[in-house]
C-alpha positions in Angstrom: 7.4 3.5 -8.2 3.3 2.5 -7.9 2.0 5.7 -7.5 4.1 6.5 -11.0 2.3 4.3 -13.0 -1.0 6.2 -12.3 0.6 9.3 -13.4 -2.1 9.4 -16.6 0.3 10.7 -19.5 -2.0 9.9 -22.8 -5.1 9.2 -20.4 -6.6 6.8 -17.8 -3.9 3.7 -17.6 -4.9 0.0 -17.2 -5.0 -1.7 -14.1 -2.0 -3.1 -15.4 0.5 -0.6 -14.8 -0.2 0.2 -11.2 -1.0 -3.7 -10.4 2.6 -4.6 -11.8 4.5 -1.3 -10.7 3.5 -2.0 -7.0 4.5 -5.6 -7.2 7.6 -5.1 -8.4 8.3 -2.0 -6.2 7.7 -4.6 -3.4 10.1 -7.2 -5.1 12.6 -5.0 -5.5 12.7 -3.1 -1.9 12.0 -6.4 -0.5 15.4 -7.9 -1.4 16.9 -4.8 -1.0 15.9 -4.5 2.6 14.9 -7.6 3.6 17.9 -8.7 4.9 18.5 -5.8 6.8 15.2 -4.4 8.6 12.2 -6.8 7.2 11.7 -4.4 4.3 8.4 -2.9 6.3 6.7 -0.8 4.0 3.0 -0.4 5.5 2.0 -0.6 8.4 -0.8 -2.9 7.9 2.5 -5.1 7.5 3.9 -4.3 10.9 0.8 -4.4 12.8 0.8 -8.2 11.6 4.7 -8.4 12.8 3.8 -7.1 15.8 0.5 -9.4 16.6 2.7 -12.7 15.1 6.0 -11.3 17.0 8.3 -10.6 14.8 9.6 -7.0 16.0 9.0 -5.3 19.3 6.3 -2.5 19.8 9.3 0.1 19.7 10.7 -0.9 16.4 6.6 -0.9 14.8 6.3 2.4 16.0 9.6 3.6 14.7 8.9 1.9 11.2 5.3 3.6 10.9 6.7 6.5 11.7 9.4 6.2 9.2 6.8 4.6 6.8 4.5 7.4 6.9 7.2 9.9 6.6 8.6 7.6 3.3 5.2 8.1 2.1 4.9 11.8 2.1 8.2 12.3 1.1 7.7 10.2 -1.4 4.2 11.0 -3.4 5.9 14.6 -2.5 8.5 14.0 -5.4 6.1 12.2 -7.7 4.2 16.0 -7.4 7.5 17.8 -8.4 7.8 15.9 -11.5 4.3 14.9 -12.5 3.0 16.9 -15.1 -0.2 15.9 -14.8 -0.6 16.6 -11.0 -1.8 20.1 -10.1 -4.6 21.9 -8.1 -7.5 19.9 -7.4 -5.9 16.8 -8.6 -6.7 13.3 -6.9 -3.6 11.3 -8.5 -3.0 8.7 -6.3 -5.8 9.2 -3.7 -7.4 6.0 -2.6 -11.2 6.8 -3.7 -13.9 4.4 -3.9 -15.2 3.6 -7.2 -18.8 6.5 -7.3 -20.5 2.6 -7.5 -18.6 1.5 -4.0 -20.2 2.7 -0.5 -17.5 3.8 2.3 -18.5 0.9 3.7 -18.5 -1.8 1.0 -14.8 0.5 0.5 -13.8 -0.7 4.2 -14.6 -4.3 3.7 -13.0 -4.6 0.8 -9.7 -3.0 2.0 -9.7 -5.0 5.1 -10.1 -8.3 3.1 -7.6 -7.6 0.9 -5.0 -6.3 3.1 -5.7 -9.1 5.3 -4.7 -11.1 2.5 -1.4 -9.3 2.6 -0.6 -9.6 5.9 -1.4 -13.2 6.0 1.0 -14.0 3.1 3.4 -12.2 4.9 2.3 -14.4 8.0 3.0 -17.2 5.6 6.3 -15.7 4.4 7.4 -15.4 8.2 6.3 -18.8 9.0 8.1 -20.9 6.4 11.6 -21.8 6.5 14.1 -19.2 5.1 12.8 -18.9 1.4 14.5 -17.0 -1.0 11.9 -16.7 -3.7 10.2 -14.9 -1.1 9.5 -11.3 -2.3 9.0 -12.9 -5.6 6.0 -14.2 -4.2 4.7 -11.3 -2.2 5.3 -9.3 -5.0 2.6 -11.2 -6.9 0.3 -11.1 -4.2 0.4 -7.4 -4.3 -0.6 -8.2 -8.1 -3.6 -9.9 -7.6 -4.9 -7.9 -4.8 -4.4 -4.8 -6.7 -6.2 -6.7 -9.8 -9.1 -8.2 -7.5 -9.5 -4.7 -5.8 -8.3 -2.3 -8.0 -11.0 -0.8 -9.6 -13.4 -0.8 -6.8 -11.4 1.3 -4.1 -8.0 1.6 -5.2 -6.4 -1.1 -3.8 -4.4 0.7 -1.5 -3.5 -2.2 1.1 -1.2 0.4 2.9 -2.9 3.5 5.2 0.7 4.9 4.8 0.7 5.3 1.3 -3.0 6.5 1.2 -1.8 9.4 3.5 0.7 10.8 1.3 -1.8 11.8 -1.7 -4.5 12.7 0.8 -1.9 15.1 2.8 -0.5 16.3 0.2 -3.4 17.2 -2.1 -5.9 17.6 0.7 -8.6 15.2 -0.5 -9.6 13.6 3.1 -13.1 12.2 0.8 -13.4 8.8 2.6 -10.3 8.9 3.9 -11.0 6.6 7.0 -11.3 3.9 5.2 -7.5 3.8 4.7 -7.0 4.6 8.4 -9.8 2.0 10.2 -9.2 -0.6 7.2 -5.1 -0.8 9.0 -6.7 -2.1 12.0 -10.0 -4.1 10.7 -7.6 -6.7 8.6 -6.5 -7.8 11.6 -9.3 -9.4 13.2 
């Protein structure tokens, strides 16, 4: 669902579309799976469940595993019906802005997905809440809004992989792998 908002049909979309796409695509999965697995969707997400003990290291690795393959499988549809995807396209890749260093990229991921997971934290720690995708949802907004146009926003390694896998653009990359683990401290 985020990753179609960028699909540029009559040219570059606003920040808007992706900011409010991936917000609601985290409202919607989150009630949907919530109650049933946690709704992990990025493992920046799970690291923190893992750290504040919320699942077990076996379930994590099972859910970045599954996350990951979601990922792939999923930005691997978007590419089967995109018609503005093609050879030597960079839709959804998680680029720095040509302004943002790799390493001003990395700080900037790793802030805001520590954002994320703390809000999730947050989510974890209160009592049982039911407005509570609602409200991660909108975090997902802001971030995307606050980071957006500087690196992408991804706040999820996993769903940087997909794009990067399946269109072969590994530019900066690491970022989206080292920023899954730098959030967290």
């Amino acid at each position: 669902m985020g990753l179609g908002a960028v699909v540029p049909l009559f040219g570059p979309e606003p920040l808007t579309h992706p900011a409010f796409a991936f917000g609601c695509a985290v409202v919607a999965l989150s009630m949907g799976f919530g109650p049933v697995s946690g709704a992990h969707m990025n493992p920046s997400v799970t690291l923190a469940a893992l750290l504040y003990g919320r699942i077990e290291l076996a379930a994590a690795a099972a859910y970045v595993v599954a996350q990951v393959a979601g990922a792939v499988l999923g930005f691997g549809a978007l590419l089967a019906t995109a018609p503005a995807a093609g050879a030597g396209s960079t839709l959804g890749c998680t680029l720095p802005a040509p302004t943002v260093s790799p390493g001003a990229a990395l700080v900037i991921e790793a802030a805001l997905t520590a954002v994320l997971a703390l809000a999730c934290c947050g989510a974890w720690a209160a009592p049982a809440d039911a407005t509570a995708p609602l409200k991660i949802g909108l975090v997902v907004v802001g971030l995307i809004y606050t980071g957006g146009h500087a690196t992408g926003a991804s706040l999820n390694p996993a769903r940087s992989l997909g794009p990067a896998l399946l269109q072969k653009v590994w530019t900066h990359h690491w970022v989206s792998i080292v920023f899954n683990c730098a959030s967290l401290y």
